[in-house]
C-alpha positions in Angstrom: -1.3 -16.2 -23.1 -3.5 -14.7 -25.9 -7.4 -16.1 -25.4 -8.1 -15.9 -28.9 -10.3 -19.4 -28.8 -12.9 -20.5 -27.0 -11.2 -23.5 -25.0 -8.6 -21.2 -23.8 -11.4 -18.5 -22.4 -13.0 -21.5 -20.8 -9.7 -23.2 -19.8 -9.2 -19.2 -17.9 -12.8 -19.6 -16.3 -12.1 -22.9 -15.1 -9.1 -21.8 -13.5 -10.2 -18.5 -12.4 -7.4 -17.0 -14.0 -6.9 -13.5 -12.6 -4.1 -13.0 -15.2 -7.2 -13.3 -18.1 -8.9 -10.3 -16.4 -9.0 -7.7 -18.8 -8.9 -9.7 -21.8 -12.2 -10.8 -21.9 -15.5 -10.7 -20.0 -17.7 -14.8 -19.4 -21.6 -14.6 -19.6 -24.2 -17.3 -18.0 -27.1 -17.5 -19.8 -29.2 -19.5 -17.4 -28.2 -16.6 -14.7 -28.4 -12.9 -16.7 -24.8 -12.3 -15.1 -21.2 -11.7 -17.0 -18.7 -11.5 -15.0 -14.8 -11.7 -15.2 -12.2 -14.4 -16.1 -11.0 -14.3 -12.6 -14.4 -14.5 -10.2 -14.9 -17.0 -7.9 -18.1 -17.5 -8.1 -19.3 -21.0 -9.0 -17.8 -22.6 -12.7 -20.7 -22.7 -14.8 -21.7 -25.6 -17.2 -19.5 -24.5 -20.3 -22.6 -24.6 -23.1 -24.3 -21.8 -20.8 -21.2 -19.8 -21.1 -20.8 -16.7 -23.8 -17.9 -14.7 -24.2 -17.2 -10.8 -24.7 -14.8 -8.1 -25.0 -16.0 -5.1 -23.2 -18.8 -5.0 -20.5 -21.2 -2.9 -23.1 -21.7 -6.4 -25.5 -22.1 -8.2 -22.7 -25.0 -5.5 -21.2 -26.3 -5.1 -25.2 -26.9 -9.1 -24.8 -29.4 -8.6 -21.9 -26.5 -9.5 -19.2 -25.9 -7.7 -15.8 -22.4 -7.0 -13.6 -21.5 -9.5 -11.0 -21.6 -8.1 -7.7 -18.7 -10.1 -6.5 -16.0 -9.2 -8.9 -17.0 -6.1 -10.3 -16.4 -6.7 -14.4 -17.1 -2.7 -14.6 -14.2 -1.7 -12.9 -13.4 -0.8 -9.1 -11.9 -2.8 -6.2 -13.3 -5.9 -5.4 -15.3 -6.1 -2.0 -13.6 -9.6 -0.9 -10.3 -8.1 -1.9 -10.8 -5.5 0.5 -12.5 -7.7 2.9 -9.3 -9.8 3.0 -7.0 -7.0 2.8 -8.6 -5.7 6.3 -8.1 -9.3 7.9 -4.4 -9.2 6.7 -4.0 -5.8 8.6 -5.7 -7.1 12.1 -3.5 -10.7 11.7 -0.8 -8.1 11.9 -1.6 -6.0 14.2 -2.8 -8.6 16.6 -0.2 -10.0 19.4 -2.1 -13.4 18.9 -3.8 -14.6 15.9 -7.9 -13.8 16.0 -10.1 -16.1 15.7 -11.9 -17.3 12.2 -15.3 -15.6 13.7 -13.0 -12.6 14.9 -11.8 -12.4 11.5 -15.2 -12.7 9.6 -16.6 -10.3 11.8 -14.4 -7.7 10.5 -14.5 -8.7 6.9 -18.3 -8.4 7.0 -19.2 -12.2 6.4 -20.0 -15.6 7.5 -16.4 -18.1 9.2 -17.0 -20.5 6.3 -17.5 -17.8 2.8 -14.4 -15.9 4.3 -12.4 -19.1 5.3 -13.0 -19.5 1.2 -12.3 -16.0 0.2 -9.1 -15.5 2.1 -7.6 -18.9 0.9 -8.6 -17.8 -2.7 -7.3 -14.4 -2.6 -4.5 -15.4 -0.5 -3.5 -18.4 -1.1 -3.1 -19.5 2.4 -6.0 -19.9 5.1 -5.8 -17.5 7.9 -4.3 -19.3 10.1 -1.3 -20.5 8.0 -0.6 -16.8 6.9 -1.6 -15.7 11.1 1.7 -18.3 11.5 3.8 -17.0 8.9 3.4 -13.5 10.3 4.2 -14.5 13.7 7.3 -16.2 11.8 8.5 -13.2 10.6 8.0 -11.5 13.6 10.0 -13.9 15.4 12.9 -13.4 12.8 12.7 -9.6 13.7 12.6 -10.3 17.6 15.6 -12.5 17.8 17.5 -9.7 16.3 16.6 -7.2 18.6 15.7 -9.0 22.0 17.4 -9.2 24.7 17.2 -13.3 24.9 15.4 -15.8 23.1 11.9 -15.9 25.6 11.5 -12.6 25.1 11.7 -12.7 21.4 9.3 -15.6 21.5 6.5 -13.7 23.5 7.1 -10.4 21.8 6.7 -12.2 18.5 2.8 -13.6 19.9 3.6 -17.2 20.8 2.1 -18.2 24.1 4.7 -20.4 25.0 8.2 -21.4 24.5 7.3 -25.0 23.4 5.3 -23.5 21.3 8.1 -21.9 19.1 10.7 -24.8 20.0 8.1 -27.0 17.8 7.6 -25.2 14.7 10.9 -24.2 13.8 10.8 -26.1 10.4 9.9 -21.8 9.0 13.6 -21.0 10.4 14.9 -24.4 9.6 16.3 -24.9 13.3 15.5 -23.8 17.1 14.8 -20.1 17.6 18.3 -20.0 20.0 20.4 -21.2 17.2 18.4 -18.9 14.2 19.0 -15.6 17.1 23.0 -17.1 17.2 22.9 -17.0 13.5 22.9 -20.9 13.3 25.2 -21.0 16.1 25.5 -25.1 16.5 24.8 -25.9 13.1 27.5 -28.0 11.1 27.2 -26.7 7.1 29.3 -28.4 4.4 29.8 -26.7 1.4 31.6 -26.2 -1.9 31.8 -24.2 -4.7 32.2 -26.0 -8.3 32.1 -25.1 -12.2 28.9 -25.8 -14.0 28.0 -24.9 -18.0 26.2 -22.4 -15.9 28.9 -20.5 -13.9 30.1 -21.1 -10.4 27.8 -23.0 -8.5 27.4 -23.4 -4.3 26.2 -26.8 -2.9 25.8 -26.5 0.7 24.2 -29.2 3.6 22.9 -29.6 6.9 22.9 -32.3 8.6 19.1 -32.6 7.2 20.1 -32.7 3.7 21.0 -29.7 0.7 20.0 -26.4 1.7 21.6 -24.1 -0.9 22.1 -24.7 -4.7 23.0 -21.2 -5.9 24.8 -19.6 -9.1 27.1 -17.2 -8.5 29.6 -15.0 -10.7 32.6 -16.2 -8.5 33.3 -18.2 -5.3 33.8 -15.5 -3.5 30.5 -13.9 -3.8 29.0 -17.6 -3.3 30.8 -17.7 0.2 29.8 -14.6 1.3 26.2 -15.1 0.7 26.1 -18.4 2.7 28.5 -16.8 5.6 25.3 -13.7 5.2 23.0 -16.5 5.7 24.4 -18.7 8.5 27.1 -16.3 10.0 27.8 -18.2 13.2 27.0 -22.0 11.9 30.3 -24.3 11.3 30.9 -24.1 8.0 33.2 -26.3 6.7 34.4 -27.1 3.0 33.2 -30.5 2.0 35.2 -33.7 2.1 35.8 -36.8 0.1 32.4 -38.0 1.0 30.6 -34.5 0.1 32.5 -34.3 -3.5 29.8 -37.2 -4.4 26.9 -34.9 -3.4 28.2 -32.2 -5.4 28.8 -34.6 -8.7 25.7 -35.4 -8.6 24.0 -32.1 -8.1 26.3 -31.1 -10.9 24.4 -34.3 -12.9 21.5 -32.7 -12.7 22.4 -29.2 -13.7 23.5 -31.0 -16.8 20.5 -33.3 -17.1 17.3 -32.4 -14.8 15.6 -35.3 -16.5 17.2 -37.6 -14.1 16.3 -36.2 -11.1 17.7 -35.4 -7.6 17.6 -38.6 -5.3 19.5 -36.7 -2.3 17.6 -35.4 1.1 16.6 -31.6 0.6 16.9 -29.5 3.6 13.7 -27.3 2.6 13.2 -24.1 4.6 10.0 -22.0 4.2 6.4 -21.4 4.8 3.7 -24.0 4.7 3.0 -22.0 1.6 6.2 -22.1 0.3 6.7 -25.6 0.9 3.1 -26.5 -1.1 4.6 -24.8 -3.9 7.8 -25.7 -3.9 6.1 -29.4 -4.1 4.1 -28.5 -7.1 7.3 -27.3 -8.9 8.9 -30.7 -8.4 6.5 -32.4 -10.1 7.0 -30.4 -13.6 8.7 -32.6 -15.9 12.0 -31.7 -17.4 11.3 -29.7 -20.9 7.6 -28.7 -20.1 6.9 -25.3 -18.3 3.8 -24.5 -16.3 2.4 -20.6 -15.5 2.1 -18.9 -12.5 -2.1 -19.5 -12.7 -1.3 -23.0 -13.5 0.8 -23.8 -10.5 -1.7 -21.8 -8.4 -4.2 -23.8 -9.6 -2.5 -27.1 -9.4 -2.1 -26.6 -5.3 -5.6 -25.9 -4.8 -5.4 -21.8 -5.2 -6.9 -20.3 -8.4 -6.3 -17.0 -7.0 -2.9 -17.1 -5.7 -0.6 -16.7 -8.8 1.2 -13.7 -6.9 2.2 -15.6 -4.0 3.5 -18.2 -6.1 5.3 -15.7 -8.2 7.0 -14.6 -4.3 7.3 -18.5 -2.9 9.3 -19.5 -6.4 11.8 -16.0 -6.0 12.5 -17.1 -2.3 13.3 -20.4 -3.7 17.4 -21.1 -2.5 17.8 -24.5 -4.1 18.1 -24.2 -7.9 17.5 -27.0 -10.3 16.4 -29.7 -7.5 13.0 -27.1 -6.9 12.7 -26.4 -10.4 11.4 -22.7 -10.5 13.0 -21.8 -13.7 10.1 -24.3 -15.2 7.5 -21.4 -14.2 6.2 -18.6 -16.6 4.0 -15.9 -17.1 0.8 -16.9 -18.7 1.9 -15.3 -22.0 5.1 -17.2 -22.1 7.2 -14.4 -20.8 10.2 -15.9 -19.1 9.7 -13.5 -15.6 12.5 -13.4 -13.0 14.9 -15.7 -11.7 16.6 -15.6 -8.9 20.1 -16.6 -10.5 19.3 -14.1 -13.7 17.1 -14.8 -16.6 19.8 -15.9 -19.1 20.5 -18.9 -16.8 16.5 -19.7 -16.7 16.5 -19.8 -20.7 19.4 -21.7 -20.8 18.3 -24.2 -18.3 14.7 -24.5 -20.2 17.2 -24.3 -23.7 18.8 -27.1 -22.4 15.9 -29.2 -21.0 13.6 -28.9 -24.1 16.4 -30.3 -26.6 16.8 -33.2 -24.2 13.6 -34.2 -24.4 13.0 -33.4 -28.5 16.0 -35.9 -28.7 14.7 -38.2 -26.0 11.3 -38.2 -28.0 13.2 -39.0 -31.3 15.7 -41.8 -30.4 
């Protein structure tokens, strides 16, 4: 995005859009203090607000640095603050506490609580569980049985990991049996977009993925689940797979099926902000981040949209850079501008008939 006009600097400062860092610098009169696009300090009243290009303008106009996000240059103190948390979360066998956590960051439970969900995008104790998540994934690989994955990974129980296995998208035993138990159906059809793989649990679609063949397709779902029951899909499955392939043609319409959705509360929150982007409109990275509550967190939603397995029904093609720079895609960039190709004609014709 160029922030060539006022209401797009102030639409930045609203946001606390860390992408506008760099491009220009936000003054308060009523304060003395300039600061960046990106600080989270308090949004100002907007007719207090002055704009500038480079820190000396805003210093020639009587204004001083912000402490708090450093527009002169250097590493922010909160981003290093949070970046110590991050490394005792990890190296704790059990989540600290929030005062534990503060402690070490050098200020007060409820200003980091704020700081670590802005910088973040998560509170400390949803990213403390998505660790422990990931250390669980490690530990059933290389334990010797389930319990002593679970304890090794920091849970303080085995009920405790039985209940939130919605991160692995079933019970730790069957995630360590890769899926052993679990009943998949899948298929592999054409689309205008290349070989596509459908695939559900008995919870509802957890893969929609493009593919250059069906072999390649099959192999990365056997990679996924390698000891689940997969099974090519029946007469009753062709139905779900028509009308997955409906909406690859026309995302308009919608998905009205059961999604097996498997990730981090984090993931999920944005995976839920994606679904409500209407067909032949795009939203940035920033945007998202900001439209879940997280100003700061345009990064992780970069991440949570790449992990993204289910293609079209979580519509992560519909996310941008701030400059309107398509970005990556997990099924290849020329498939993201058709899809958004595509989705914009739809709805210039739907606006014109």
């Amino acid at each position: 995005m160029q922030y060539t006009t006022d209401d797009a600097r102030w639409a930045a400062v609203v946001a606390r859009d860390r992408g506008a860092d760099g491009a220009f610098l936000f003054g308060v009169i009523t304060t003395g203090i300039y600061c960046r696009p990106g600080c989270s300090s308090r949004t100002p009243r907007r007719d207090h607000v002055r704009y500038f290009t480079t820190p000396e303008a805003a210093e020639e106009a009587g204004l001083r640095p912000c402490k708090r996000c450093l527009p002169r240059g250097g590493e922010r103190p909160q981003a290093e603050a949070v970046a110590r948390a991050c490394a005792l979360i990890e190296a704790a066998p059990e989540l600290p506490t929030l005062r534990e956590l503060a402690d070490a960051a050098g200020l007060s439970p409820f200003h980091f609580h704020r700081v670590f969900k802005a910088t973040t995008g998560v509170t400390p104790a949803e990213y403390g569980r998505a660790r422990r998540e990931e250390r669980l994934r490690q530990s059933l690989r290389a334990a010797d049985s389930v319990t002593e994955a679970i304890f090794a990974a920091g849970y303080g129980s085995t009920s405790a990991a039985y209940g939130s296995s919605a991160p692995l998208g079933m019970t730790p035993g069957a995630y360590r049996a890769g899926a052993e138990g679990e009943h998949i159906r899948y298929a592999v059809a054409d689309s205008y977009l290349g070989p596509v793989l459908v695939a559900a649990t008995t919870r509802g679609i957890c893969a929609i993925e493009f593919g250059e063949s069906a072999e390649q397709l099959q192999a990365r779902l056997v990679a996924r689940f390698p000891n689940a029951a997969l099974a090519s899909g029946d007469t009753t499955f062709d139905e779900t797979v028509a009308r997955v392939l409906a909406l690859i043609e026309a995302p308009a319409q919608g998905l009205d099926l059961p999604l097996d959705i498997q990730g981090t509360a984090f993931q999920r929150r944005v995976w839920a902000a994606l679904r409500t982007i209407p067909a032949g409109h795009t939203a940035s990275y920033s945007e998202v981040a900001a439209r879940i509550g997280q100003p700061g967190a345009a990064r992780a939603v970069a991440q949570a949209c790449a992990a993204n397995r289910l293609a079209v029904a979580v519509p992560c093609h519909r996310v941008v850079r701030g400059d309107g720079d398509l970005s990556g895609y997990r099924w290849g960039t020329a498939r993201k501008q058709a899809l958004l190709e595509r989705e914009a004609a739809s709805s210039l014709a739907g606006d014109h008939s």
